[in-house]
N, C-alpha and C positions, 0 to 999 in steps of 0.2 A: 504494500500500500504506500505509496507514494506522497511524502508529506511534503508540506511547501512553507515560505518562508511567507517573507511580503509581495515576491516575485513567482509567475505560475510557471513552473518546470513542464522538460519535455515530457512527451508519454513515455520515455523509455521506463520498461520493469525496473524496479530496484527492491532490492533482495531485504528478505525481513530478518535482522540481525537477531530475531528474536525465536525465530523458528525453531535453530540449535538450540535455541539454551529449554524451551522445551522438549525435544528429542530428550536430550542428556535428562532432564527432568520424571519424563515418564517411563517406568521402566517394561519389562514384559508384564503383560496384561493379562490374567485369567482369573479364577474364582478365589476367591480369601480362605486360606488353609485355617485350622486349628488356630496355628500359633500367626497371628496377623503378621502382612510382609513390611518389612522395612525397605526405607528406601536405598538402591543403589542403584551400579549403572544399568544404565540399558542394554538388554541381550536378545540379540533377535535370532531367528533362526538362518541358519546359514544355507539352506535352499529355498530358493525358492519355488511356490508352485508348477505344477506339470500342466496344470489344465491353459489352454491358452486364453480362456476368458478370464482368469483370476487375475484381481489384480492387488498386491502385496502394497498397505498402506501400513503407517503410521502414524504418529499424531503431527510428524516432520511433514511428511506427504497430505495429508489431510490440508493442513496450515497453506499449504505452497500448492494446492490444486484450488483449494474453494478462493483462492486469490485468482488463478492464471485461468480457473477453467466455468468457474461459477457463472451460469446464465445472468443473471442479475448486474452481477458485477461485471463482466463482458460489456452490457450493454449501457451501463453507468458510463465505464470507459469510452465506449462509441462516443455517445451526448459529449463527452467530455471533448472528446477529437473534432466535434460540428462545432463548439463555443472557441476551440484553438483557432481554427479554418476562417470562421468568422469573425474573429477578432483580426488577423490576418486583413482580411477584406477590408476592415473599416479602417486600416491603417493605412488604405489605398485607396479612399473614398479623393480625395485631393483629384486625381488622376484624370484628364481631360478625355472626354468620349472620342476616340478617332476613325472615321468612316471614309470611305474611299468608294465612289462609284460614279453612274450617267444615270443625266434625266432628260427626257425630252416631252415639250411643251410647244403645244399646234390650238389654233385657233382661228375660228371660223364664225362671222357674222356680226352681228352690233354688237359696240361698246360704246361707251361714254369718255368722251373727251374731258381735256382737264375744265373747258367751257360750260358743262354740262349738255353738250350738242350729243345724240346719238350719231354713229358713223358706223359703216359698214367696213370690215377689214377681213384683212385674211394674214398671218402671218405665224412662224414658226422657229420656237429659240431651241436649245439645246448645248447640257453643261456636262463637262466630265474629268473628277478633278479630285481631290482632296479636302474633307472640311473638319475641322476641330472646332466642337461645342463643350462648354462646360459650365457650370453650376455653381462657383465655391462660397459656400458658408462654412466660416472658418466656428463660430458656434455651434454649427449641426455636426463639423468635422470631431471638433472634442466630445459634444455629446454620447457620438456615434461608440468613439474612440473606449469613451467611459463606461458606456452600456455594453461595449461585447466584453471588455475587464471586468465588472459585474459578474456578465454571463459566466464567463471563465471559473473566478472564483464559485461563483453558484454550483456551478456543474462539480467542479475540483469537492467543495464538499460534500454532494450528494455523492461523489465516487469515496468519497471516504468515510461518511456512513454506511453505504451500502455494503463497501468492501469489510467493516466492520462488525457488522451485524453479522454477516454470511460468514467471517472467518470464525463469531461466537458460537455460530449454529451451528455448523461443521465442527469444531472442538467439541461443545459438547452433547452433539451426537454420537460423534464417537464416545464419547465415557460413556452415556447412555447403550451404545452395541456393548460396551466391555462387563457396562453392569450388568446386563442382561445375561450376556452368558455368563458372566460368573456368579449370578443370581442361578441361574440354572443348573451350573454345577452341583450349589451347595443342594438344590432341591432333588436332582438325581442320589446324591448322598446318600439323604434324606430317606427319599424309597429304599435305597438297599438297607438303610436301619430297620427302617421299618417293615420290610419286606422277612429279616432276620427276625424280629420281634414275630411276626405273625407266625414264623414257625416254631418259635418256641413256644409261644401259646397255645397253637394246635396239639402240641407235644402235652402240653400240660391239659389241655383239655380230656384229653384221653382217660386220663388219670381223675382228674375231676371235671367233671360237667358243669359245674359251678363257672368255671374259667368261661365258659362259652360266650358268656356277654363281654368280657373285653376281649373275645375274638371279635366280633362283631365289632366291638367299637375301634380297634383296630383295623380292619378293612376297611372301614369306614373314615377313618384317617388316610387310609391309603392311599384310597380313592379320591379323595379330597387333592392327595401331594400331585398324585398323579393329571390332576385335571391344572392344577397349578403349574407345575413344569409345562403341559402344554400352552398354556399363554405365556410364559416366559418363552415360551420358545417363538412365541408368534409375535410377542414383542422383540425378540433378536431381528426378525427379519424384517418386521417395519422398521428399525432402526437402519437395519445395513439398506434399506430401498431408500428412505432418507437422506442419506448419508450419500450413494450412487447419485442422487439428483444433484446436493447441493454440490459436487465434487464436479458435475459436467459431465459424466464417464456416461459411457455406452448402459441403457439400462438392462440389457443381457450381462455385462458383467457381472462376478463374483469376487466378493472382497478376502483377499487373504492376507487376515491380519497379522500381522510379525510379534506384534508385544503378546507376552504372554502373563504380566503379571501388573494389576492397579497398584499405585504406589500413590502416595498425597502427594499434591506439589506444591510448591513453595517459589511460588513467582513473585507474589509482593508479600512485605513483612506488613500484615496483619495486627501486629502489635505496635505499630507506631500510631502516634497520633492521626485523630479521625482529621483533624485541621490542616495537617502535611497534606494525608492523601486529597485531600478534596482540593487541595492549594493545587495539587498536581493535576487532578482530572480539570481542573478549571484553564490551566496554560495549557497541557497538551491533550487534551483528552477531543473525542472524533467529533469535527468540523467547529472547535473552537475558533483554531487560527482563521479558518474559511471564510467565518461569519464576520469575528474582526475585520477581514478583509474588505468584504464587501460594508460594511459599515464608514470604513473610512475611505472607500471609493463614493456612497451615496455623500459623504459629508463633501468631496471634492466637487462635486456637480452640483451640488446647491452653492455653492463656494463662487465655481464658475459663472451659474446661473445671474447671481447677484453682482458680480464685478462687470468691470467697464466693458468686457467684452459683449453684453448685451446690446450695446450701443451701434456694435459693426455689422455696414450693410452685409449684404448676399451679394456676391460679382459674376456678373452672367457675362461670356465672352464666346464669340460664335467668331468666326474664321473662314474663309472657304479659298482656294487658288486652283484653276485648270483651266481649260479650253470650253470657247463660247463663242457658241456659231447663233444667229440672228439674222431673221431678214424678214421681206416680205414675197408673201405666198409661200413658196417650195424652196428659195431662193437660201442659202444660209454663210452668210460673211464671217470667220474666223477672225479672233483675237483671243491674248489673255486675259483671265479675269479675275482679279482678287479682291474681295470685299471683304471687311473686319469690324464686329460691332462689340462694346463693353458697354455693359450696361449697370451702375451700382441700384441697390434696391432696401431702403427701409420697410421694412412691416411696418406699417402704423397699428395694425390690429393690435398687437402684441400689449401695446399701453393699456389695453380692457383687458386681457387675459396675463399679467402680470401675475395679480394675488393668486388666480386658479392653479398657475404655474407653481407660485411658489409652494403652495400649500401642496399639490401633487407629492414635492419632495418632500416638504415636510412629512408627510405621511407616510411615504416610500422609507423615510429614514426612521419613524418611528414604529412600524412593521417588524422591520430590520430590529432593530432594538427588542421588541419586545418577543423574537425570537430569540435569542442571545439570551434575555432574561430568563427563558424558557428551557434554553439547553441548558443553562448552567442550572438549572434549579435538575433537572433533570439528572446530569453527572453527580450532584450533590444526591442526589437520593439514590440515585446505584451504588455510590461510593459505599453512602452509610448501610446499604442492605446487606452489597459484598464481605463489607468489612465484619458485619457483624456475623454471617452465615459463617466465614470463612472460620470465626473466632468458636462460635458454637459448634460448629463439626471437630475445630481440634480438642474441645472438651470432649465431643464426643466419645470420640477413638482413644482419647485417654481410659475414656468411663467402660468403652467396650473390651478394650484388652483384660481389667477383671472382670468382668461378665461374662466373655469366652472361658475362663480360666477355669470359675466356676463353676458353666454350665457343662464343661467337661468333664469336670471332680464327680459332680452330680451325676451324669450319664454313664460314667466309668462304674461308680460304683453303684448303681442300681443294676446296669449289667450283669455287675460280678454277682449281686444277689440275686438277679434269677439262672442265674449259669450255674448257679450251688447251689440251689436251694434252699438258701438260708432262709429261715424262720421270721414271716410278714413281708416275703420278698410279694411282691404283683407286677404283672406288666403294664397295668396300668401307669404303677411307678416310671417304668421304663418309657412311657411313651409320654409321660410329661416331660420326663430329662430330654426328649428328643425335641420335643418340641420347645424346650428351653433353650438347649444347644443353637436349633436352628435358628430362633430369634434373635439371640445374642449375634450368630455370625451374618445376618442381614441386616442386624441394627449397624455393624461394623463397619459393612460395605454400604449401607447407603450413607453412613456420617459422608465416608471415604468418597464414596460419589459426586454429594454433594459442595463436600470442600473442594474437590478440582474443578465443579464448577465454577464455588465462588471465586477459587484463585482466578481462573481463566476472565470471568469478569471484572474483576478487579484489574486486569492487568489488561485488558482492553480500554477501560475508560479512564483509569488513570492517563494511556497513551504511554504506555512506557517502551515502547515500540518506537515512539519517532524519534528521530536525530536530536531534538533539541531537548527532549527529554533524559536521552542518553550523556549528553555533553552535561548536562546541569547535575547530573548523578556524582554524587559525595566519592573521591578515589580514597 
């Protein structure tokens, strides 16, 4: 995403210095084990797929496809290239119309003398030559000048909202595919515990009949997990259909993901002051500088509007030089002929339409304004949401690592007392530890989930991505 200063850059790509430091950040992506994963580096697999529709992403790839291949953002980019072209244009509005050709002019019967006598005539002229006409209002030329700079800026920040948005949705889609399966994991588990439990209970029923109702209620669980995994599964593949959109990619492709393990990330520190980050999303955060932009372009046309330059006419200048034949009837006498006319030109209207004018801008500029006030209220409230989401998931995963701990102590040992038969063993027991366990390690993974995504927003609207964010960054 290409950021800009005060001045609007070319279209060339420029690479997200930030892309890396997420790769390195996330590590292999799959289901949350027992003992929850810590972070390190990134490990992908070393082949890639066989199939030739697969195609192997990452959160690196993700990042740097929903930029380069995103429909949205594609066509952001276009608008962007028609406000270049025409700002282009009006920088060449000065430029005198130059036409080149032959006219021929024949006439037959009454006209009126300079007398007011009618006369009959007959006669025939014919020109062929060169002529330059032109137009210049050096006030419509700045105007012009100022509204495709406008444009420019306008486009520039819809391309960097849009590319913004799409590279958040694309990030956290993907965590969304990775939770899904690794939501799915834990629920496959899940069945073979409980698949195991149903057989011991059968076992035990034989023995007592008594047991028969928490067979029953264990099938009955079973069934449950099993109807469960299948919408997690059905939520994996709206994720990965998702994801195939916003990426641009062929939608017969298939995604072959390299990460095999969720890990938290840690893009922005969380624990610094809410007044930093919000300092930051308000300088660089998406289509700040843009709107600036255009704010102190409308303040230059009302500027212009009001200085002397209202004062200066419009210069009409017409030109022509070739060959001109003349005569009477068929008859046509050759010479050169150059004719040259300037003409200056006040608007007198313009003294009635003055106030209209002014206040146009005025209101142009206070529009302007009160979108400004609007994004930044805007970056302030994501700020405070991110910041705070991001803070409550690391409580979370704090609180869930004993809770896993727990509900494995728990599970372990009800196990072992219906594996012995110890004395007030039930499987009922068993199938609450399972169901303990299982909670525990989804409460883990969605804290997990949802902290990558507050990081990723966080680190979207702070803007910690563009160059001047980077450079203002504490060594």
């Amino acid at each position: 995403m290409p950021r800009l200063g005060r001045r609007p850059l070319s279209l060339r790509k420029t690479p997200y210095p930030w892309c890396a430091l997420l790769v390195l950040l996330i590590g292999a992506m799959g289901w949350v084990n027992a003992d929850p994963p810590t972070q390190g580096p990134t490990q992908h697999q070393s082949e890639l797929p066989a199939d030739p529709k697969a195609v192997p992403i990452t959160l690196d790839t993700v990042m740097r496809l929903a930029r380069d291949q995103n429909g949205q953002v594609q066509l952001a980019r276009e608008k962007l290239h028609e406000a270049y072209v025409e700002q282009a244009l009006a920088r060449k509005r000065w430029l005198p119309e130059l036409s080149i050709g032959a006219g021929f002019w024949r006439h037959e019967g009454g006209i009126q003398d300079f007398q007011g006598n009618l006369v009959h005539s007959s006669y025939g002229s014919m020109v062929g030559g060169l002529e330059v006409r032109s137009t210049y209002d050096h006030r419509d030329v700045i105007f012009q000048r100022l509204e495709a700079e406008r444009k420019v800026w306008q486009q520039q920040g819809e391309l960097t909202r849009f590319t913004s948005d799409q590279l958040l949705d694309a990030a956290t889609t993907y965590i969304e595919l990775l939770s899904a399966r690794s939501t799915e994991a834990i629920a496959l588990e899940a069945e073979n515990k409980l698949q195991r439990l149903l057989e011991q209970a059968q076992k035990l029923e034989k023995i007592d009949p008594g047991v028969r109702v928490e067979v029953a209620r264990i099938e009955a669980e079973l069934g449950s997990q099993k109807m469960l995994t299948r919408r997690l599964r059905e939520g994996s593949a709206s994720a990965s259909a998702k994801l195939i959109y916003l990426l641009g990619l062929d939608p017969t492709s298939e995604l072959a993901v390299l990460d095999q393990q969720l890990v938290p990330l840690r893009l922005v520190d969380a624990n610094q002051s809410i007044e930093k980050l919000i300092d930051a999303a308000l300088r660089h955060g998406p289509g700040v500088q843009e709107l600036e932009a255009i704010l102190g372009v409308l303040e230059t046309m009302r500027a212009k509007g009001a200085g002397p330059i209202h004062w200066l006419p419009s210069l009409e200048l017409r030109m022509g030089e070739g060959a001109f034949g003349a005569g009477p009837g068929s008859r046509l006498d050759w010479d050169n002929r150059w004719d040259l006319g300037v003409q200056a030109r006040w608007n007198l209207s313009e003294l009635y339409t003055g106030r209209e004018r002014k206040r146009l801008f005025d209101t142009r500029i206070q529009q302007a304004q009160l979108s400004f006030m609007d994004l930044r209220a805007k970056l302030t409230l994501g700020v405070q949401e991110a910041r705070e989401a991001s803070r409550s998931n690391e409580d979370q995963l704090a609180l869930s690592k004993g809770q896993i701990q727990h509900a494995e102590e728990t599970y372990n040992l009800s196990d072992q007392r219906l594996r012995e038969n110890i004395k007030g063993r039930s499987p009922s027991e068993v199938l609450l530890a399972v169901r303990s366990l299982v909670g525990a390690r989804l409460g883990y993974l969605h804290a997990l989930r949802d902290l990558d995504k507050a990081q990723l927003r966080l680190f979207v609207l702070t803007g910690a991505d563009s160059p001047a964010a980077t450079h203002a960054a504490p060594r």
